[in-house]
C-alpha positions in Angstrom: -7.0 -14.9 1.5 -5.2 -11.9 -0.4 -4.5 -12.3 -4.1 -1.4 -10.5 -5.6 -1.7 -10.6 -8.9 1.9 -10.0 -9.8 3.7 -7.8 -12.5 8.1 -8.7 -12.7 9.3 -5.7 -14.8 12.4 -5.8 -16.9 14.1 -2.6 -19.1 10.6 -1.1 -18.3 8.2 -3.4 -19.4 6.5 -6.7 -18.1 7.7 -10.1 -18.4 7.3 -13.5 -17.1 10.6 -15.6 -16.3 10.7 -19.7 -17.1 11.8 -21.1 -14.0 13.8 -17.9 -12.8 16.2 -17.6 -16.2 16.8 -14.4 -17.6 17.5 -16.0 -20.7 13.8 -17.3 -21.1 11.5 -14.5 -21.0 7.7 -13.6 -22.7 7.6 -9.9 -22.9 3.8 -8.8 -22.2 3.7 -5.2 -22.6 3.2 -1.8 -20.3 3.7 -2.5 -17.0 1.1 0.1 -15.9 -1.6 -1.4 -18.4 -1.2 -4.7 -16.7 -1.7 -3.1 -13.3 -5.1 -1.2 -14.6 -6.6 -4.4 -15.7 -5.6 -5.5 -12.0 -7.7 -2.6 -10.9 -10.8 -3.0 -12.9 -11.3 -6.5 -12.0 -11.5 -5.8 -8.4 -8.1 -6.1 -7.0 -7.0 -4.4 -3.9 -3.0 -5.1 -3.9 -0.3 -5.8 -6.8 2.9 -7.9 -6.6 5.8 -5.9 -8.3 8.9 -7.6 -9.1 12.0 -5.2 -10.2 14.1 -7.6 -12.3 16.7 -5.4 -12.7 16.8 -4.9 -9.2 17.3 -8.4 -8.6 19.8 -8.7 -11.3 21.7 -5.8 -10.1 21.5 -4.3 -13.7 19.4 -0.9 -12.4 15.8 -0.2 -10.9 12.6 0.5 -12.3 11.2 2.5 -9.2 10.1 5.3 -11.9 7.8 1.8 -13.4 6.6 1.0 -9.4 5.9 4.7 -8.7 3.4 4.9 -11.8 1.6 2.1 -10.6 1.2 3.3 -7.0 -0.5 5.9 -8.0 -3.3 3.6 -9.2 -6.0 2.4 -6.8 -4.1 -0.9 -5.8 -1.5 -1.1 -3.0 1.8 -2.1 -4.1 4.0 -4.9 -2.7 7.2 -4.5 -4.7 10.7 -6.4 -4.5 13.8 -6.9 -6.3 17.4 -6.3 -4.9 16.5 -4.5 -2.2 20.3 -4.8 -0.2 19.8 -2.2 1.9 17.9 0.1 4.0 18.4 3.1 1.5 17.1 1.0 -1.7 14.0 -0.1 0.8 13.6 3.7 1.6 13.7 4.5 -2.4 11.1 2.1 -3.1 8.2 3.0 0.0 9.3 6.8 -1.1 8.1 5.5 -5.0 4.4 4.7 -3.4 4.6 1.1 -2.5 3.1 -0.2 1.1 5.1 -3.1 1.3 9.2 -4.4 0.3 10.1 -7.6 -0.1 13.4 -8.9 1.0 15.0 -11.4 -0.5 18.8 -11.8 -0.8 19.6 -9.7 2.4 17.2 -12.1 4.7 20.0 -15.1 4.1 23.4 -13.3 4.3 22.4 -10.9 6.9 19.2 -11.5 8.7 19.9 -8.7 11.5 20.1 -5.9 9.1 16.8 -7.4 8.0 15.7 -6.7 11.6 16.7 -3.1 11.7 14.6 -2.9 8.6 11.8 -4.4 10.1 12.3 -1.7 13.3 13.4 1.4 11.3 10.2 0.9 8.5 7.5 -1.0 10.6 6.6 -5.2 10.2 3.7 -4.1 7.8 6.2 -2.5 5.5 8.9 -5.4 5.4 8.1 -9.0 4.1 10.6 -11.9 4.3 11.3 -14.0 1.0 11.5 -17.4 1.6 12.5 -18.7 -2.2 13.6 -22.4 -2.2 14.8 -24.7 -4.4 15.1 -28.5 -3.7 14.3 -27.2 -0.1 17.2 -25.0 0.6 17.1 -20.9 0.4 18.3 -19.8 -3.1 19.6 -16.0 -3.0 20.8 -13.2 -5.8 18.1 -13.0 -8.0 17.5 -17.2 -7.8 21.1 -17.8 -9.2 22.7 -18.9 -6.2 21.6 -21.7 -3.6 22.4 -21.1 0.5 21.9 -24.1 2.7 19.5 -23.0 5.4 15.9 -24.5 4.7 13.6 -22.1 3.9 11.8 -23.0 7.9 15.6 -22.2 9.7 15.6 -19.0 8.0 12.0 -18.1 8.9 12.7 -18.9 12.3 15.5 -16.5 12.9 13.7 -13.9 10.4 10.4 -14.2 13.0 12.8 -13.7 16.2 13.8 -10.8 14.6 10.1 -9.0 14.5 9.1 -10.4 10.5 5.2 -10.7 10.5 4.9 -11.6 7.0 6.9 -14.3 4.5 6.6 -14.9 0.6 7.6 -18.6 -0.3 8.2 -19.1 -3.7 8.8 -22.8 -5.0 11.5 -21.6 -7.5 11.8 -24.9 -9.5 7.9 -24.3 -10.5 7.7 -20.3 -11.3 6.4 -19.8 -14.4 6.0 -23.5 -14.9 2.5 -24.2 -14.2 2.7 -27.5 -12.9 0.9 -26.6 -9.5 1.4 -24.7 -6.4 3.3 -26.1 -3.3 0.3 -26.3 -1.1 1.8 -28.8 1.2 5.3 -26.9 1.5 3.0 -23.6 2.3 0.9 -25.0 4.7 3.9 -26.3 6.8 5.7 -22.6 6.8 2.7 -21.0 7.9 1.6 -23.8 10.3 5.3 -23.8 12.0 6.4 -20.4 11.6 3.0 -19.0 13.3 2.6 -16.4 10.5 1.0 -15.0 7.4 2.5 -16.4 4.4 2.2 -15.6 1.1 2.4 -18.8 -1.6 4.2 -18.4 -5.0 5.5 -20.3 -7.9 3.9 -22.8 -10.3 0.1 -21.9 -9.5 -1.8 -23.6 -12.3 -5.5 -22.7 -12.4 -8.2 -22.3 -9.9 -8.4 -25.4 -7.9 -4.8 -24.1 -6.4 -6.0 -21.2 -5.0 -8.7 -23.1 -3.6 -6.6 -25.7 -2.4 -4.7 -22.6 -0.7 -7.5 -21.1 0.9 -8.9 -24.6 2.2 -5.7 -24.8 4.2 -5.6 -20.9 5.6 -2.8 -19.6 3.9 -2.7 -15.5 3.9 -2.2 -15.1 0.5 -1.1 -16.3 -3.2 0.5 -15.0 -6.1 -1.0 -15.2 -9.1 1.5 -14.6 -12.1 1.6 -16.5 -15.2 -1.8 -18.7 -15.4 -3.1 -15.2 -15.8 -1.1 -14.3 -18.5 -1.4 -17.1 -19.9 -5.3 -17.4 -19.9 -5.1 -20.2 -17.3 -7.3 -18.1 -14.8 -9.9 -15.5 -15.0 -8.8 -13.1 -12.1 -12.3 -11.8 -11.1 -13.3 -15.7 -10.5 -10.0 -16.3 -8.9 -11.0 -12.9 -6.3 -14.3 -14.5 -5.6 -12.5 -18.0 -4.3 -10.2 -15.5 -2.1 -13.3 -13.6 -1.1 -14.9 -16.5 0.5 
């Protein structure tokens, strides 16, 4: 299993969101420190997340290219709309773009992405709240489940998904293992797992049930999680 220790960048510098709102932040610092200390304790990719992007208030692709050029590979997302902002961000250094908004209102631009950039290059977000696709930076709910989407985003030549449990980002109160485990089982595909993870026995709940990969964002800022331990359970 791949971890993705994750960095969500705002004006510049790294935060962490309570349960998606902008209005409850904890600033953590330099961006690009945070990715170093991702890359001396052994990790091989770094989950970006371009708040602003997502907002629609800017981009901080000057942030994501400073941290490609670091050892780790970057997976980065955050309003990207369209094929050009998608282009601006893989031309910034990073390997993979997530899409988020775009895969709800128009999944077929999605698969021109997906055929124009490559399926290694593209992943799918599949964010969910009460069990129903939530769009535009988590502020708006759609009512396909997050399964219907993934479906049509799969026909469409997506190879890779990132669920995120949106009611438990930043919460701590435990991963969806269950909700994960169902995607990846019905959906045939590698799936990454987001939101709410609490402390080591999640990931190894997560890796006990073959799921591709997890993020890991705030129980490492918040001392929940020592990240080399945390490698070792995704290593075996």
């Amino acid at each position: 299993m791949i971890l993705f220790p994750a960095i969500d960048i705002y004006d510049g510098k790294a935060v962490r969101l309570l349960g998606g709102d902008y209005g409850k932040a904890t600033v953590y610092g330099d961006p690009l420190d945070m990715a170093r200390r991702f890359e001396d304790a052994g990790a091989q990719w770094v989950h970006v997340v371009d708040l602003n992007g997502a907002e629609g208030s800017g981009n901080n692709f000057a942030v994501i290219e400073k941290i490609a050029r670091t050892s780790l590979l970057v997976e980065a997302g955050g309003g990207l709309r369209s094929g050009q902002r998608v282009a601006s961000v893989l031309s910034a250094g990073a390997s993979r773009t997530v899409i988020g908004t775009l895969c709800a209102s128009d999944p077929e631009a999605v698969g021109a992405m997906i055929e124009r950039f490559g399926r290694e290059a593209i992943v799918c977000g599949l964010d969910a709240r009460d069990g129903k696709v939530t769009v535009k930076g988590w502020t708006e709910d759609s009512a396909l489940t997050p399964l219907e989407l993934g479906r049509t985003l799969k026909a469409l030549g997506a190879a890779y998904f990132l669920y995120t449990d949106v009611s438990r980002d930043g919460m701590l109160t435990g991963v969806n293992v269950d909700a994960t485990a169902k995607l990846t089982e019905e959906l045939g595909a590698d799936v990454i797992a987001s939101g709410g993870v609490k402390d080591l026995s999640d990931i190894e709940k997560l890796a006990g049930r073959g799921i591709y990969g997890v993020i890991l964002g705030k129980a490492y800022y918040e001392n929940k999680i020592d990240i080399r331990e945390a490698l070792k359970i995704c290593a075996n």
